[in-house]
C-alpha positions in Angstrom: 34.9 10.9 -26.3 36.1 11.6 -22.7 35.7 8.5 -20.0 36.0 8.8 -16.5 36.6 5.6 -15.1 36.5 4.3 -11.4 38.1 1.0 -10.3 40.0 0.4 -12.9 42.7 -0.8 -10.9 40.1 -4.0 -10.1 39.1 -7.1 -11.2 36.5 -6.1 -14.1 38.0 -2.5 -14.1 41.2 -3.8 -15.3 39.6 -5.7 -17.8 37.7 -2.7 -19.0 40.3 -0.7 -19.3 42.1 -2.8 -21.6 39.3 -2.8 -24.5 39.2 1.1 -24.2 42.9 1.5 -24.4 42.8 -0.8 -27.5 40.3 0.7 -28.8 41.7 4.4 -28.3 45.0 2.7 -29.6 44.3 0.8 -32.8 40.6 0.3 -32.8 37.9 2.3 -35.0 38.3 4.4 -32.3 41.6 5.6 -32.7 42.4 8.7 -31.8 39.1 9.7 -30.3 39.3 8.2 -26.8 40.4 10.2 -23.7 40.6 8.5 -20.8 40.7 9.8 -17.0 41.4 7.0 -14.4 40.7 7.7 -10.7 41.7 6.0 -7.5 44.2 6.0 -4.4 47.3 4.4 -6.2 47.6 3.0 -9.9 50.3 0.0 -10.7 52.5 1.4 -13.3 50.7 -0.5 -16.5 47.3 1.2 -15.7 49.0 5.1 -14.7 50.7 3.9 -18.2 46.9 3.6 -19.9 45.7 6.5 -18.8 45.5 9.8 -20.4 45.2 11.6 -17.3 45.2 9.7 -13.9 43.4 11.7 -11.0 44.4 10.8 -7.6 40.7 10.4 -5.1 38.9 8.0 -2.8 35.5 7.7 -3.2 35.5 7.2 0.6 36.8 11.2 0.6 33.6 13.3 -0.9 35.5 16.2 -1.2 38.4 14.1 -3.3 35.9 13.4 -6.2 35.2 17.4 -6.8 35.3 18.3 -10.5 36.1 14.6 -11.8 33.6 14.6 -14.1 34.1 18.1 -15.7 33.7 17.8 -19.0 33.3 13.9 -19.1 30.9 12.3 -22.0 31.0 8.9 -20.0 31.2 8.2 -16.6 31.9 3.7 -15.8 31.4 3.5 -12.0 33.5 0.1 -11.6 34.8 0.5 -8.0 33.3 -0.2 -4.7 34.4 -2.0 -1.6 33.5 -5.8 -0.5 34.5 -5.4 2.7 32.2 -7.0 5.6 32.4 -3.8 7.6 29.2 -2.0 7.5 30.4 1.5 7.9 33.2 0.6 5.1 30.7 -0.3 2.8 28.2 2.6 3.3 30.8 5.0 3.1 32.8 3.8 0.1 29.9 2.0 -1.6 26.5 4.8 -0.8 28.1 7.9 0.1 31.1 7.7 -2.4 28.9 7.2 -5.5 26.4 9.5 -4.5 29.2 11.9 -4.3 30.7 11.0 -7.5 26.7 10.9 -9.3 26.4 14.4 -7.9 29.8 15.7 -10.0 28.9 13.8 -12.7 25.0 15.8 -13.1 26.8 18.9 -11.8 29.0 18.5 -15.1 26.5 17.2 -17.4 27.9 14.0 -18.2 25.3 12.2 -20.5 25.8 8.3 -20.1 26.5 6.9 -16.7 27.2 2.8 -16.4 27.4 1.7 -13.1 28.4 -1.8 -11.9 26.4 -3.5 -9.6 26.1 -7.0 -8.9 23.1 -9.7 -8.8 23.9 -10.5 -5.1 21.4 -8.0 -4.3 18.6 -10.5 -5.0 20.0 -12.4 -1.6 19.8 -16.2 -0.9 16.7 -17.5 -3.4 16.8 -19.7 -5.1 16.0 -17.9 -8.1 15.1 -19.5 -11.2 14.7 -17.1 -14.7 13.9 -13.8 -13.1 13.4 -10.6 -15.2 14.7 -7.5 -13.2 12.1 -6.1 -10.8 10.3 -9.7 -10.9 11.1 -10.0 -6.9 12.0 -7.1 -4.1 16.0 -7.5 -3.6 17.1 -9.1 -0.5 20.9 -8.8 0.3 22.4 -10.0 3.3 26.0 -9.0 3.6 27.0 -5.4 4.3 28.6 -5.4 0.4 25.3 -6.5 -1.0 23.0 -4.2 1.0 25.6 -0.8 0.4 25.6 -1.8 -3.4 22.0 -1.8 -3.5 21.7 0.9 -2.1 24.3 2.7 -4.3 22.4 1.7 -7.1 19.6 4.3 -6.3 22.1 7.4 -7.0 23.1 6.0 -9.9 19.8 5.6 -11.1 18.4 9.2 -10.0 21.4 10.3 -12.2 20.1 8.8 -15.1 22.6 6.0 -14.9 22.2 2.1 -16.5 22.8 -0.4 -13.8 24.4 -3.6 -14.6 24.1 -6.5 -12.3 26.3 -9.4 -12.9 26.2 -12.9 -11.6 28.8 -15.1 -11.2 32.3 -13.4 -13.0 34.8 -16.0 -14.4 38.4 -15.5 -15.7 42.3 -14.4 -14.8 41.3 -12.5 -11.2 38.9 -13.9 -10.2 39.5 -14.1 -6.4 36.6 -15.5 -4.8 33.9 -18.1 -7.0 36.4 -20.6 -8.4 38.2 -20.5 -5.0 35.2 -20.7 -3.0 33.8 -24.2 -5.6 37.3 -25.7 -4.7 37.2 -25.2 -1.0 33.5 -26.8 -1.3 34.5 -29.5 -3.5 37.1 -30.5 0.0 33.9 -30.3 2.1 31.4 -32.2 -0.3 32.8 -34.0 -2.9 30.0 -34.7 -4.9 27.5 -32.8 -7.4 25.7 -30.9 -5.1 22.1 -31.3 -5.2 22.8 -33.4 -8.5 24.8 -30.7 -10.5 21.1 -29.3 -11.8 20.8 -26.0 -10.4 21.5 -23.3 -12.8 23.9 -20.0 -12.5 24.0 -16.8 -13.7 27.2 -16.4 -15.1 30.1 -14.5 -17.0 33.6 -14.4 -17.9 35.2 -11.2 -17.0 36.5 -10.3 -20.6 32.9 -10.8 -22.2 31.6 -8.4 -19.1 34.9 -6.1 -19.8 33.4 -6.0 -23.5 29.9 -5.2 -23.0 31.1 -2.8 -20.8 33.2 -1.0 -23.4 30.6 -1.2 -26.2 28.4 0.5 -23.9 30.5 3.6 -23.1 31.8 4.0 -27.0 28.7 3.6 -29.1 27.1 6.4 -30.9 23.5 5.4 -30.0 21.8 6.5 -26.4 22.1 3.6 -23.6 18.7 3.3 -21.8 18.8 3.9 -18.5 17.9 1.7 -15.6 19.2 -1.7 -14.3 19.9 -5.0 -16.6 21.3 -7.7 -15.7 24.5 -8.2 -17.4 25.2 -12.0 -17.3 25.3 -14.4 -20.1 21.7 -15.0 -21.1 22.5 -19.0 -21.3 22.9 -20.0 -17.4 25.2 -22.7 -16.8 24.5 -25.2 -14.4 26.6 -26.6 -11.2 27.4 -29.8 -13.4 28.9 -27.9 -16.6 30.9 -25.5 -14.7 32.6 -28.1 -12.3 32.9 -30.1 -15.0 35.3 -27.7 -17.4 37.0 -26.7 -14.4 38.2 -30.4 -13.7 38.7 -30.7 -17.3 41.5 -27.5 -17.1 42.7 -29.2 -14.3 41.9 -26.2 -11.8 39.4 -28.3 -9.2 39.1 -32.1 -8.5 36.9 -34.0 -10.6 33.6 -35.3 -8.6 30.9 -37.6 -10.5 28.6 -38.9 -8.0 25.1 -36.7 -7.3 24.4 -36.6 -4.1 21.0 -35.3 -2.9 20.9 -31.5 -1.2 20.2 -32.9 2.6 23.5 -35.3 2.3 25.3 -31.8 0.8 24.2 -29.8 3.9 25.0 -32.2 6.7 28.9 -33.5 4.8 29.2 -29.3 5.0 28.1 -28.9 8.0 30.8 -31.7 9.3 33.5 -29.7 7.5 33.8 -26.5 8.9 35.4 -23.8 6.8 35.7 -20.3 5.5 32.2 -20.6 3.1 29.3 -19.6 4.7 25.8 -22.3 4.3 24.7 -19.0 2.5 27.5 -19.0 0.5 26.9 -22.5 0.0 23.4 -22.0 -1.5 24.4 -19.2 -3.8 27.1 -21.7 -5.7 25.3 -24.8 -5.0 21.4 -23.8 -5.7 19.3 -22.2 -9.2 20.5 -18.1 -9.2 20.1 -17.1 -12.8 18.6 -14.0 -14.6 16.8 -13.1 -17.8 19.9 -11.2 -19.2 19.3 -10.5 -23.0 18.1 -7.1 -22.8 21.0 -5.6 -22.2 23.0 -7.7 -25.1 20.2 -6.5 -27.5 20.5 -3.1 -26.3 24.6 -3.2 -27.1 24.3 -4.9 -30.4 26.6 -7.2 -29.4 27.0 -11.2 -29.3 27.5 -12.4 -26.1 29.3 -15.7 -27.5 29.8 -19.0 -26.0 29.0 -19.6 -22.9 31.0 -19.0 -20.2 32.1 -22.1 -19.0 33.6 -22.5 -22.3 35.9 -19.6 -21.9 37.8 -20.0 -19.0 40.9 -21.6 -20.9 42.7 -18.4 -20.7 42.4 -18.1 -16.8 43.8 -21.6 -16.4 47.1 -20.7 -15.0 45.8 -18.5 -13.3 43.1 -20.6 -11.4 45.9 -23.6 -10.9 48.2 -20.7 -8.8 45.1 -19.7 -6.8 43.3 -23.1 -5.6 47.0 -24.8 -5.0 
């Protein structure tokens, strides 16, 4: 099986590639996994995974020519979350409709692009099946990745959109819930509201199932969280319990929230705010039944493995 993969240099990309190299390594699959990495410029470890590493940018069109020649699978992982608008268009909408157009121009029969469920914009949002409300994103990211989803889907593509993704590189929720616990040190809004969430290894897994299994993957988008949310109060709470963030106890109602941030100013938007603080969570099970796969404990539960990694980041 040959698998072209994008952004596997990143955050979930990284953590992709590792289940396909073990599984091309030692896995059922031994043996029967070729793997073509793109990008600008691999670390050592991942040019070392790969079985052919093709230098392009999907903000050059031209550099993604023939990438997908004679490609089973095609994991769209990479993107741009820059807050430039023209970055974002370029990299984000005209780089994967670039790449979806090699990929139909080669015949490439199962597509899996990454999206994200930041698309939705602000809510709150409390158990909502895809398509249940019109997506709404605000920042240039959100709205290019939206709209990137569209050439993935006229290629016959499966969308995934993600919520919240835990584990070792994560960059920006666990930093973001730290900085916030500094401005409000309290459960915000009582610790009720209730998250979409993952951790990246379980996302890296589904991921992988997706690409290697024998059966056809349905087109069209999914959301590709775990299907129990986890509220404010559970995921704070193990946090504190790893000893990554401070430990915080006393609800405090959404009004006192708002005006304590407001008095602490910071590099969290109030928008940003709402999204960790407020209900954003999905009906993600299709996508689980559709791999055959368990999505396991939840993801609060899993984050263990991250915590050095969290205690270097939020020092």
């Amino acid at each position: 099986m040959r698998i072209v993969i994008t952004g596997a240099t990143g955050f979930i990309g990284s953590a992709v590639l590792k289940h396909l190299t073990a599984a091309r390594d030692t896995g059922p699959h031994h043996g029967g996994v070729h793997l073509t990495l793109l990008g600008r410029s691999p670390s050592p470890q991942v040019r070392a995974s790969a079985d052919v590493w093709r230098t392009a940018d999907l903000a050059v069109p031209d550099s993604l020519a023939l990438t997908c020649r004679h490609a089973d699978v095609l994991l769209h992982l990479g993107g741009t979350l820059s807050r430039d608008p023209e970055v974002c268009h370029t990299v984000n909408v005209a780089g994967t409709a670039a790449l979806m157009r090699e990929a139909q121009r080669a015949g490439t029969r199962r597509i899996i692009h990454l999206s994200t469920a930041a698309v939705y914009g602000p809510g709150p949002h409390r158990g909502l099946e895809v398509d249940e409300t019109t997506p709404d994103p605000v920042s240039p990211a959100s709205i290019s990745r939206l709209a990137a989803e569209q050439h993935a889907l006229a290629a016959g593509g499966t969308v995934l959109r993600p919520g919240l993704v835990l584990g070792e590189g994560d960059r920006w929720v666990v930093p973001a819930l730290a900085e916030l616990l500094d401005r409000v040190p309290a459960l915000w809004d009582g610790g009720r509201a209730q998250h979409s969430a993952i951790d990246v290894h379980s996302l890296a897994g589904l991921i992988a199932t997706l690409a290697l299994r024998d059966e056809p993957v349905p087109p069209g988008i999914f959301h590709a969280s775990h299907p129990q949310p986890v509220t404010t109060e559970q995921l704070l709470g193990s946090l504190a319990d790893l000893g990554v963030l401070r430990r915080v106890s006393e609800p405090w109602g959404w009004q006192r929230c708002l005006e304590a941030f407001r008095a602490s100013p910071g590099s969290i938007s109030e928008r940003q705010f709402h999204l960790l603080a407020q209900d954003h969570w999905y009906i993600s099970e299709a996508i689980w039944k559709s791999a055959a796969l368990s999505p396991g404990a939840a993801p609060h539960l899993r984050l263990a493995g991250a915590r050095d990694w969290y205690q270097n980041l939020t020092r």
